[in-house]
C-alpha positions in Angstrom: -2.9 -3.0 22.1 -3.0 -4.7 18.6 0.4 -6.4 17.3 1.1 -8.4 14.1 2.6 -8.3 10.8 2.9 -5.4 7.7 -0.5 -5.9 6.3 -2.1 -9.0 8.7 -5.3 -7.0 9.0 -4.7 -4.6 12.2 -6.7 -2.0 11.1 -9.7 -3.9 10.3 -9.5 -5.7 13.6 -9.2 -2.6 15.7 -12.2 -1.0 13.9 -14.2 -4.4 14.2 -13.2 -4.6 18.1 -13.4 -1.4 19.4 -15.7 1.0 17.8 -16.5 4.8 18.4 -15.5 6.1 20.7 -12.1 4.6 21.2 -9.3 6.3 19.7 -7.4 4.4 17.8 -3.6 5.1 17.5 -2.1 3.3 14.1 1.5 2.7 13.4 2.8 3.3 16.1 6.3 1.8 14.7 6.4 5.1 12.6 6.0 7.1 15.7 8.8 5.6 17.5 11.0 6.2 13.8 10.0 9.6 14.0 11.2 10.2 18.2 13.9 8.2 17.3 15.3 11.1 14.2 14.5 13.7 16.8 16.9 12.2 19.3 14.3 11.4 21.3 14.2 8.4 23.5 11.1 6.1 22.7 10.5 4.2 25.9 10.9 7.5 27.8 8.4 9.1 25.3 5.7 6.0 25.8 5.6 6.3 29.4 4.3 10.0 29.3 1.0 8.9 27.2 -2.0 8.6 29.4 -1.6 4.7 29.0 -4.6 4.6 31.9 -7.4 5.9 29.2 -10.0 3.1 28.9 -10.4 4.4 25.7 -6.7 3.8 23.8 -6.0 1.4 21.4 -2.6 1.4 19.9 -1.6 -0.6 17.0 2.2 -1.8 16.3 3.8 -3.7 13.5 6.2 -6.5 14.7 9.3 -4.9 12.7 11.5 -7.7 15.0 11.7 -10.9 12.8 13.5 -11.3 9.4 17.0 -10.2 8.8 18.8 -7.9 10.9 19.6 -5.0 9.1 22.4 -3.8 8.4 22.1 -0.3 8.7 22.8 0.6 12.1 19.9 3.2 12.6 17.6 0.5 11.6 19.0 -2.1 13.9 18.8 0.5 17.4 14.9 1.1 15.7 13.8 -2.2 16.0 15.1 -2.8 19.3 13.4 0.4 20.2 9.8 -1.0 18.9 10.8 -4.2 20.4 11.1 -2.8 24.1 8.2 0.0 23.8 6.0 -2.7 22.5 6.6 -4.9 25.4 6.3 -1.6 28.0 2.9 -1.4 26.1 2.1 -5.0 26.3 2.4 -5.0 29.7 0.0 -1.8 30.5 -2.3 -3.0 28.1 -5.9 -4.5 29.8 -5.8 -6.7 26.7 -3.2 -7.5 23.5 -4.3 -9.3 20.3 -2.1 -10.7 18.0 -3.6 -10.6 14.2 -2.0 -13.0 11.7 -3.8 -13.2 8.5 -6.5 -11.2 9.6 -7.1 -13.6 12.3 -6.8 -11.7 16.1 -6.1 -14.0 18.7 -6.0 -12.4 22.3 -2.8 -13.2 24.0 -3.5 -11.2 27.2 -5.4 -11.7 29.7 
């Protein structure tokens, strides 16, 4: 699993870490948006991925510091990536944190 900020260089980390043939999953935030507008329930939805597969790497912005919005919607999605991220977190083998295009491994 890959966290950071919007824009903090994910994408390149991932594809710099873990060449073909990983799959690489990105924004993974937008697919907890879109369960979420189905009526879906996120953490439910995580746990039915085959979280086991050496071969997964899932990249998530951290939507969880700023503001707290205002919007109610917006405030239930950020919990949502909040609490799937850390369900992901802890299957993950490994998590790197990228700030400015720095990744720094914060598990193991």
């Amino acid at each position: 699993m890959i966290v950071g900020g919007a824009w903090q260089g994910k994408t390149v980390c991932a594809e710099r870490n873990y060449p073909a043939p990983y799959r690489i999953v990105n924004h993974y935030q937008e697919v907890i948006r879109s369960q979420m507008q189905r009526g879906e329930e996120p953490l439910e939805e995580v746990k039915k991925l085959p979280l086991t597969d050496e071969g997964l790497v899932i990249i998530c912005d951290e939507v969880g510091c700023g503001l707290v919005p205002v919007d109610a919607f917006e405030r239930a999605y950020r919990e949502q990536v909040g609490r799937t991220g850390g369900y992901l977190a802890a299957q993950a083998k490994q998590v790197i944190r990228v700030v400015c295009g720095i990744g720094q491994t914060i598990k193991p």
